[in-house]
C-alpha positions, 0 to 999 in steps of 0.5 A, spaced: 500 500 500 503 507 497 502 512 502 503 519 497 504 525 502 501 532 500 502 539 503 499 538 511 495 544 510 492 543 503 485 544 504 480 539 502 476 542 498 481 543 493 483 534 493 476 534 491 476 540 486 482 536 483 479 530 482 473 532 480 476 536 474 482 529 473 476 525 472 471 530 468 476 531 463 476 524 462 473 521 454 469 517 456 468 514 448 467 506 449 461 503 445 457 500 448 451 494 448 443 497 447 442 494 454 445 490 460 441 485 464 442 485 472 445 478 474 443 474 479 449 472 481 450 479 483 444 479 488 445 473 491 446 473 500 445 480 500 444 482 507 436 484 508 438 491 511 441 493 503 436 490 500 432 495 495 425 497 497 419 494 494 417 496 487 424 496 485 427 492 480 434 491 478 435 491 471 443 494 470 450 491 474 457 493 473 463 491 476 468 497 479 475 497 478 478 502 480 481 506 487 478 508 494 481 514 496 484 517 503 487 523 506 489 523 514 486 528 518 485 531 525 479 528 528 478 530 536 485 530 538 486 524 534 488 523 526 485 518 522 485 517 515 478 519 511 475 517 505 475 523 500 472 521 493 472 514 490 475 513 483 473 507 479 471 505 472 465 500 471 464 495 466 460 489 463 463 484 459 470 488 458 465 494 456 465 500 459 459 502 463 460 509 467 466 512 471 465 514 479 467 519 483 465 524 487 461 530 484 457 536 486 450 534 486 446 540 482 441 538 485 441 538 493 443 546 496 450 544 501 448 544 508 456 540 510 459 547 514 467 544 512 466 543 505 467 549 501 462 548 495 455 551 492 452 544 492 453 538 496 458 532 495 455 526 493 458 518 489 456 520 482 456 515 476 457 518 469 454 512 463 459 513 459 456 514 452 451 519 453 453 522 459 448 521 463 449 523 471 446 521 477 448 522 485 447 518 490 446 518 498 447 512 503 440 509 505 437 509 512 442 504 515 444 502 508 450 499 510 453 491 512 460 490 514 460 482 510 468 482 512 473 486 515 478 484 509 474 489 505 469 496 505 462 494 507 456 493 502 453 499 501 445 502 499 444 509 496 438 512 494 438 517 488 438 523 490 439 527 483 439 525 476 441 528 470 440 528 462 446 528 457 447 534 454 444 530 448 439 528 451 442 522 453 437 518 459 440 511 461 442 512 468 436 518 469 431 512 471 435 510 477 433 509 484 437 504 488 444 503 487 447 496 491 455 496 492 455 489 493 461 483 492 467 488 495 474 486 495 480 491 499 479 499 499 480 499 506 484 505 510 491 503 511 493 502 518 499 506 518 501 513 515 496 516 519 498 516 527 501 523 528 500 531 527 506 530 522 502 525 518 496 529 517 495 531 510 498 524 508 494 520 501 493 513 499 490 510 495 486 502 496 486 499 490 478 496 490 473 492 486 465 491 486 459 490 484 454 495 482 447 494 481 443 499 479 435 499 480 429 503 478 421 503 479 417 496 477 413 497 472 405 499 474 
């Protein structure tokens, strides 16, 4: 695991902002199929707690390779490593599906008092052919630790979604995202132990599922 050290007085919102425009600028151009169908293999023991909520249906899955970013900070009188933004590519049989990272949600005003931005900081998933951009926020206890080898399984609720600048609606009738089937992506357990190391940066290598939901059918 590499720790890349930083200036301890770089303020947060300047990593984010610089990881944000790192992953905008990406082309995300791989062609894709017309549609993608949810595995049941991707769904199977997951924990009650994350399941998605009645009258949702699973109907896209992609699989995450990507890193889970961490910064050393001050918490209390203590310091510890926190996540500051995922950073990963999801893809479907060696396809390219959305990019994911973490993004201003243009639809919820910020109410987080330490972070410097208009809108709130939200994990966002951007398809990678036409564009379209949703946020997500943790579900009410959305989240299961199924082992402590790996960062836990997660629910998120939409939370804002945004067409394509073509018009492009692929993610658009999302509700639910899982994070299932997770593999590393924990913090480390050393570089962040002291007021010197603040500022420290590692980032975990880590794969998942995704498994994206949308309204049943009436």
């Amino acid at each position: 695991m590499k720790t890349v050290s930083s200036s301890p007085n770089q303020p947060m919102q300047s990593i984010q902002a610089a990881l944000r425009a790192t992953v905008l600028a990406v082309a995300f151009t791989v062609p894709l199929p017309q549609s993608a169908q949810a595995e049941p293999a991707s769904l199977a023991a997951t924990p009650a707690n994350i399941q998605a909520p009645s009258g949702n249906k699973a109907f896209l899955v992609g699989h995450a390779v990507g890193t889970q970013n961490y910064i050393c900070r001050r918490s209390g009188s203590d310091v510890k490593f926190v996540l500051f933004a995922p950073e990963a590519v999801l893809t479907k049989d060696d396809q390219q599906l959305t990019g994911h990272f973490f993004s201003p949600n243009p639809f919820e005003p910020n109410t987080e008092a330490t972070v410097t931005s208009e809108h709130m900081i939200r994990p966002a998933w951007r398809h990678s052919r036409d564009t379209s951009t949703v946020w997500a926020k943790m579900a009410p206890n959305g989240t299961s630790s199924v082992t402590p080898e790996a960062i836990p399984w997660l629910l998120l609720q939409v939370v804002g979604a945004k067409e394509g600048p073509t018009g492009g609606h692929a993610l658009t009738a999302i509700t639910f995202i899982q994070r299932v089937n997770t593999s590393g992506g924990i913090a480390p357990s050393a570089g962040c132990a002291s007021p010197t190391e603040i500022g420290n940066q590692a980032f975990v290598p880590y794969t998942a599922d995704y498994v994206f939901y949308k309204k049943t059918a009436e």
